[in-house]
C-alpha positions in Angstrom: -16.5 -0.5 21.7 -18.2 -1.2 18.2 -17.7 -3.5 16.2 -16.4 -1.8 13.1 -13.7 0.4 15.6 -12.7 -3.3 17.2 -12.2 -4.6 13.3 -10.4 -1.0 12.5 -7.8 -1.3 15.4 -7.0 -5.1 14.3 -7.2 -4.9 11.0 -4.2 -2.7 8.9 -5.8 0.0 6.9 -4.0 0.3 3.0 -3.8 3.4 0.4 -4.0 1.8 -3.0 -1.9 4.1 -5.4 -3.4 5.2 -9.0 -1.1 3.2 -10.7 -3.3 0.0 -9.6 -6.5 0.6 -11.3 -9.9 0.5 -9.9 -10.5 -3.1 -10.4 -7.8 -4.0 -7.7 -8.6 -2.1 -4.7 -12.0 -3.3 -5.3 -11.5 -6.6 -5.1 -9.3 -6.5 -2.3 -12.3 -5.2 -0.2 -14.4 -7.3 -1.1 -11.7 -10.5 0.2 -11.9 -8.4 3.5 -9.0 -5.8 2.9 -9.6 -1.7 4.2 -8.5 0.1 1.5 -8.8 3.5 0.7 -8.4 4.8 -2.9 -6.4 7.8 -4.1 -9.3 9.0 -6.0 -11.5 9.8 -2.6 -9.3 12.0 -1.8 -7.5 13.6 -4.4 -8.6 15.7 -7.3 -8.2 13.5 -10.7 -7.1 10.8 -9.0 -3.8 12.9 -7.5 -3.0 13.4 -11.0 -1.4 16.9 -9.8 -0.4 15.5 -6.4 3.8 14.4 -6.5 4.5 11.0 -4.9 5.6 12.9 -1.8 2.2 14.7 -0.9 0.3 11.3 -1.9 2.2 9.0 0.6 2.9 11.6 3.6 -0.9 11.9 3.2 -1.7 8.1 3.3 1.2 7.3 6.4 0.2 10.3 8.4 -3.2 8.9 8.6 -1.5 5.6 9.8 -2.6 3.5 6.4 0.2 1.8 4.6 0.6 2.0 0.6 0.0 -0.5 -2.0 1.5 0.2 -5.4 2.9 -1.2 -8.4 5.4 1.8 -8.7 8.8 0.7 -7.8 10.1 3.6 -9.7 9.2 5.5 -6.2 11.5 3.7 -4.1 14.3 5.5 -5.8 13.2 9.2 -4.2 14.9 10.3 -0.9 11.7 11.7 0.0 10.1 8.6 0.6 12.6 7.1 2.5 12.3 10.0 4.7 8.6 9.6 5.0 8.5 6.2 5.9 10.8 6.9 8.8 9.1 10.1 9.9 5.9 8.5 10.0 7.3 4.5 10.7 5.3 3.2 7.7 5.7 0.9 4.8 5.2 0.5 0.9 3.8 -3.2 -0.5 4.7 -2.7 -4.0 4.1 -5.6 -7.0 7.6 -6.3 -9.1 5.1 -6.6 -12.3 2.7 -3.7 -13.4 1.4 -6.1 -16.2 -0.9 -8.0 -14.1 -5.0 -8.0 -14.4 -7.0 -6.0 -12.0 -7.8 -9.7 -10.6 -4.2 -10.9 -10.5 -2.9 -7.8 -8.7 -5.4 -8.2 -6.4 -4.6 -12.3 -6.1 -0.8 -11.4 -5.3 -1.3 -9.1 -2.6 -3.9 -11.8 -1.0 -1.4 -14.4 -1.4 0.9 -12.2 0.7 -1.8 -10.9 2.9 -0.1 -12.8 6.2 3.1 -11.6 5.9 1.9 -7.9 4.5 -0.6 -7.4 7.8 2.2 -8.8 9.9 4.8 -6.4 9.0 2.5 -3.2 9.4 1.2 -4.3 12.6 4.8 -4.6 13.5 5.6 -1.5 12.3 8.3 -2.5 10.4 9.3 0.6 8.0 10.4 -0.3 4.6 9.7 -0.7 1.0 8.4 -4.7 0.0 8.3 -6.0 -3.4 6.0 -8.2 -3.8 7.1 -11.2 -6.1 4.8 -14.2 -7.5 6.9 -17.0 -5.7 8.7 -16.2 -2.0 7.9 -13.8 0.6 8.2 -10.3 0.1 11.4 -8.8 -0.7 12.7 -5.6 1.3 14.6 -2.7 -1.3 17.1 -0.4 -0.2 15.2 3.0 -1.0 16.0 6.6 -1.9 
């Protein structure tokens, strides 16, 4: 077995959501993070794609989402998703944060954040400055 498919299987793999900028999935690679970005594999950055066809694409593919979109958790269609696929949502509770912060706060949570995927715990987590991550009641 190689290397990289050894570090693939242990390591969660993440879909960062356009909402978060370049700057943050960036940097979250570079602290060791396997992030793929909407943009590589959606036209104009999935500017046409609904939140539905975004995130069925990112959990069937076994990644979970990072977003700073909490406005999603309110659509049935996630909820669905999430079950149909067992995945989960990381989401920041402050879309006003640098590129650097945003990528800071999921860091600071990246314990917890890797546990609950490999445990393949279904849900949608805010993400808060202080305290572990928060589940929300969704669609």
């Amino acid at each position: 077995m190689t290397k990289s498919k050894r570090l693939s299987e242990s390591q969660p793999e993440f879909f960062a959501d356009r909402c978060l900028g370049r700057g943050a999935p960036v940097l979250l690679s570079e602290l060791g993070w396997l992030i793929h970005v909407i943009g590589d594999h959606f036209p104009d950055d999935a500017q046409h794609a609904g939140d539905d066809e975004w995130i069925e694409f990112g959990l069937r593919r076994g990644w979970s989402l990072l977003t700073q979109d909490e406005r999603i958790s309110t659509q049935p269609a996630v909820r669905t998703l999430l079950n149909q696929y067992g995945g989960c949502v990381h989401c920041l509770d402050n879309a006003n944060l640098t590129a650097a912060a945003k990528a800071a706060r999921f860091d600071a949570h990246r314990r917890s954040i890797f546990q609950r995927v490999r445990d393949r715990r279904v849900g949608f987590y805010v993400l808060h400055e202080f305290g572990p991550p928060r589940r929300k009641r969704i669609g």
